[in-house]
C-alpha positions as CSV (number, residue, x, y, z in Angstrom):
1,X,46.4,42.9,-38.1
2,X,49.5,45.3,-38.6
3,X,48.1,47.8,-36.9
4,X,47.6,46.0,-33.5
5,X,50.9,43.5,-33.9
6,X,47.9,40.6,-34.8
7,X,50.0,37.2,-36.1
8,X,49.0,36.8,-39.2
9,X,49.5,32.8,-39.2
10,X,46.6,32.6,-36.3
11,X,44.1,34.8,-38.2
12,X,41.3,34.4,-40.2
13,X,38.3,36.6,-41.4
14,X,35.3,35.8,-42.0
15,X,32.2,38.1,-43.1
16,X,29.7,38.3,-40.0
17,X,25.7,39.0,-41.5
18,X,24.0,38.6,-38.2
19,X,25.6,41.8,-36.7
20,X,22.9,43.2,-38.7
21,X,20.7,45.5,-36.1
22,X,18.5,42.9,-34.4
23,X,14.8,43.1,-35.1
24,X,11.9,44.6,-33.0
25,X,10.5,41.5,-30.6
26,X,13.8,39.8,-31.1
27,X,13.1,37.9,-27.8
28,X,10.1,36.0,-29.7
29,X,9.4,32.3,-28.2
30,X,8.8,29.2,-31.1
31,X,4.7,29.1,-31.6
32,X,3.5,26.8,-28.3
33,X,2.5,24.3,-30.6
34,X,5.8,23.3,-31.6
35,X,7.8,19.9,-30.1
36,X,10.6,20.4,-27.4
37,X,12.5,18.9,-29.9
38,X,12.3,18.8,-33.6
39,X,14.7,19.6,-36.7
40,X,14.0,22.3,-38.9
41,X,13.7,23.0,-42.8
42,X,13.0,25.8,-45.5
43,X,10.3,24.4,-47.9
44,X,9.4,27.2,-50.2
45,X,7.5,26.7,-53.7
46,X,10.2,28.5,-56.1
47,X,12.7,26.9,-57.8
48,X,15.5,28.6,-56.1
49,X,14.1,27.3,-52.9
50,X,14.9,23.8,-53.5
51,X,12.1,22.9,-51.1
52,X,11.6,19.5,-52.1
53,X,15.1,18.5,-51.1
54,X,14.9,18.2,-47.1
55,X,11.6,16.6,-47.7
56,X,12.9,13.8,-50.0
57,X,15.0,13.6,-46.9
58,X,12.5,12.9,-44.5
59,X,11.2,10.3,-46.5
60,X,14.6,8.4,-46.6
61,X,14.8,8.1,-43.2
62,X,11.2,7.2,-42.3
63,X,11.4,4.5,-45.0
64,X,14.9,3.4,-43.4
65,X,13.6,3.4,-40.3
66,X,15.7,5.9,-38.7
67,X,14.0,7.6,-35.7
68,X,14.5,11.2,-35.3
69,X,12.2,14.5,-33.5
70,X,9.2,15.6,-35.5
71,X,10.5,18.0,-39.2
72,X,9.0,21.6,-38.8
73,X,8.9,23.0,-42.2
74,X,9.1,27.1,-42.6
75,X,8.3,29.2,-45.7
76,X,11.6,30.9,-46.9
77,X,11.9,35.0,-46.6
78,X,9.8,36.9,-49.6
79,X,11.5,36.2,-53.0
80,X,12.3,38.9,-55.7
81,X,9.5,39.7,-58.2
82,X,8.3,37.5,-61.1
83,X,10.3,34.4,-59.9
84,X,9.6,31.1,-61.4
85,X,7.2,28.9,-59.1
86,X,7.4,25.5,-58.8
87,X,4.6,23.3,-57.3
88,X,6.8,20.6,-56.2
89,X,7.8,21.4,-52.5
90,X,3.5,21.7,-52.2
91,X,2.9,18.7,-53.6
92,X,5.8,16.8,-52.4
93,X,4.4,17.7,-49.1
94,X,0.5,16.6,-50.0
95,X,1.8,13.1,-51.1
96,X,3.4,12.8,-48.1
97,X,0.8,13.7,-45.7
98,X,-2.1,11.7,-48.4
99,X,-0.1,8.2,-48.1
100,X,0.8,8.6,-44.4
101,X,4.2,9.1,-44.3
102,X,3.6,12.5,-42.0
103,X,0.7,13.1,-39.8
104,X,0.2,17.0,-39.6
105,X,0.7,17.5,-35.7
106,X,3.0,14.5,-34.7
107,X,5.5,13.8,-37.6
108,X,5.6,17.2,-39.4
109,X,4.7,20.9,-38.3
110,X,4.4,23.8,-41.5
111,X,5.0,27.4,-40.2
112,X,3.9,30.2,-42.4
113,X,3.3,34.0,-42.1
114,X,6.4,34.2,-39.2
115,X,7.3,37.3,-38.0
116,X,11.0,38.0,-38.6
117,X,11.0,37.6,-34.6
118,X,9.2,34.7,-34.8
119,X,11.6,32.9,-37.5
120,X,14.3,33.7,-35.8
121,X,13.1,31.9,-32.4
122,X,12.3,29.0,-34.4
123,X,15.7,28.2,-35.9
124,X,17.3,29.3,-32.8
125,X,15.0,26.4,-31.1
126,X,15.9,23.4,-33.6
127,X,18.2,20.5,-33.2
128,X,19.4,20.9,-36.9
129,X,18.6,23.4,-39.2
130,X,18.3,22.4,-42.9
131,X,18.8,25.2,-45.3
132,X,18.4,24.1,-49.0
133,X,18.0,27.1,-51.2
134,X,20.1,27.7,-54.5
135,X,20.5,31.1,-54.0
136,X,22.9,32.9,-51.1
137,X,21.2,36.4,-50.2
138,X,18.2,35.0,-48.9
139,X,19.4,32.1,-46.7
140,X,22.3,34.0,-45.4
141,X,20.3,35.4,-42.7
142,X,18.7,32.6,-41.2
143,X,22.0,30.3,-41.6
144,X,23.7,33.1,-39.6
145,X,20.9,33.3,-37.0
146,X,21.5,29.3,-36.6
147,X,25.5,29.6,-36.3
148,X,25.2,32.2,-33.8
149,X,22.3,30.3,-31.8
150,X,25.0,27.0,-32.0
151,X,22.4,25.3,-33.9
152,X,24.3,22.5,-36.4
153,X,23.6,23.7,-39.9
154,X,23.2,21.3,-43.5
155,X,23.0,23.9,-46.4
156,X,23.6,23.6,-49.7
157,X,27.6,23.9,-50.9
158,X,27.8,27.2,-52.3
159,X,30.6,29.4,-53.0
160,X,29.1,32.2,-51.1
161,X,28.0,29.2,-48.3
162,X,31.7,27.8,-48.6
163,X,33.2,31.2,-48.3
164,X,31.5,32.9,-45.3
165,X,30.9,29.5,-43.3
166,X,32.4,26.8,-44.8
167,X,35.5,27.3,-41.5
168,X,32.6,27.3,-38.9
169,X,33.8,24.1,-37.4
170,X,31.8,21.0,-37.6
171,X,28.2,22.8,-37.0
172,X,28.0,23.2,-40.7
173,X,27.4,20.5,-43.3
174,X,27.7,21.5,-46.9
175,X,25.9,19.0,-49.4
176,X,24.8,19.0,-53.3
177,X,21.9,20.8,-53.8
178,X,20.0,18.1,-55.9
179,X,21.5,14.6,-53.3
180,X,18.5,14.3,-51.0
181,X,20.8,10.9,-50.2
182,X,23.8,13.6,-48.4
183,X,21.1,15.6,-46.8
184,X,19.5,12.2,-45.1
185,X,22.8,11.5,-44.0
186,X,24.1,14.8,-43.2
187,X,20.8,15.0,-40.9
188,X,21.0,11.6,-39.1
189,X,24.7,12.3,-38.1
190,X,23.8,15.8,-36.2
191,X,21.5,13.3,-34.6
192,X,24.4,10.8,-34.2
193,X,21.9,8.3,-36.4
194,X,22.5,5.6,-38.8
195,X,23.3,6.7,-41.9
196,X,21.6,5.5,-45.2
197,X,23.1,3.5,-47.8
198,X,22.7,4.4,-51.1
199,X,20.5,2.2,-54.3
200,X,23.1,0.2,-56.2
């Protein structure tokens, strides 16, 4: 800023991840299968993934009756070592499907096995990108790939979240990692839908 006579008063910095060297078959197209239009989510089986979360979403709005494009659901990236596993983003999922709430093919899509490549093209290729992980190193990628792509973003209000994104502008929602209420809502205004009231 010095150096180059920058005002000071008109500058920010903020950390940019996605300058990262861009992966071999970077110009990867979404699986043909997919909807022209859908919003996207990260539904892995650890704790730290959270996965449950956007689909206790999903269910909100179906039950409110708020309309929106089909929920593709993608693994998160590989996860350290000996991390503690949690069946409920699988199960959450199977209960789902077993008492109709999403038909496999026309209300919800699961992606797994992507390519780096592949993952990529997909979030590039949502409406809204939901990103619901605890942790920060392993979301940072993909919530950058979404900001750069001009995808709006819901993640999880993080310091780390807060620090590097949190000035994005109004692509970015931040919400409480365990409010599946905020994340509905948070969701159906990207979509400029009606938002859902809360149980007394």
């Amino acid at each position: 800023v010095d150096r180059y006579g920058i005002d000071r008063e008109r500058t920010a910095v903020r950390p940019v991840l996605s300058l990262l060297p861009r992966e071999e078959g970077g110009d990867a197209i979404p699986p043909a299968h997919l909807p022209a239009e859908y919003w996207l989510a990260v539904v892995g089986q650890s704790t730290q993934a959270n996965g449950a979360l956007p689909l206790q979403a999903a269910l909100l709005l179906r039950q409110r009756g708020v309309t929106l494009p089909p929920l593709v659901v993608i693994d998160p990236a590989p996860t350290f070592p000996g991390e503690r596993v949690s069946r409920t983003a699988i199960d959450e999922i199977a209960e789902l499907q077993h008492r109709g709430e999403m038909v496999e093919g026309q209300t919800l899509f699961t992606l797994s096995g992507l390519t780096s490549a592949e993952r990529a093209a997909v979030i590039r290729g949502a409406r809204v990108f939901v990103e619901p992980q605890r942790g920060t190193g392993v979301a940072a990628r993909d919530v950058a790939t979404a900001i750069d792509a001009g995808v709006p973003v819901v993640a999880c209000d993080l310091p780390l979240t807060r620090t590097q994104w949190g000035q994005s502008g109004g692509g970015l929602d931040l919400i409480h990692p365990d409010d599946p209420v905020s994340l509905a809502n948070a969701v159906s205004r990207k979509f400029g839908a009606v938002a859902i009231r809360r149980a007394a």
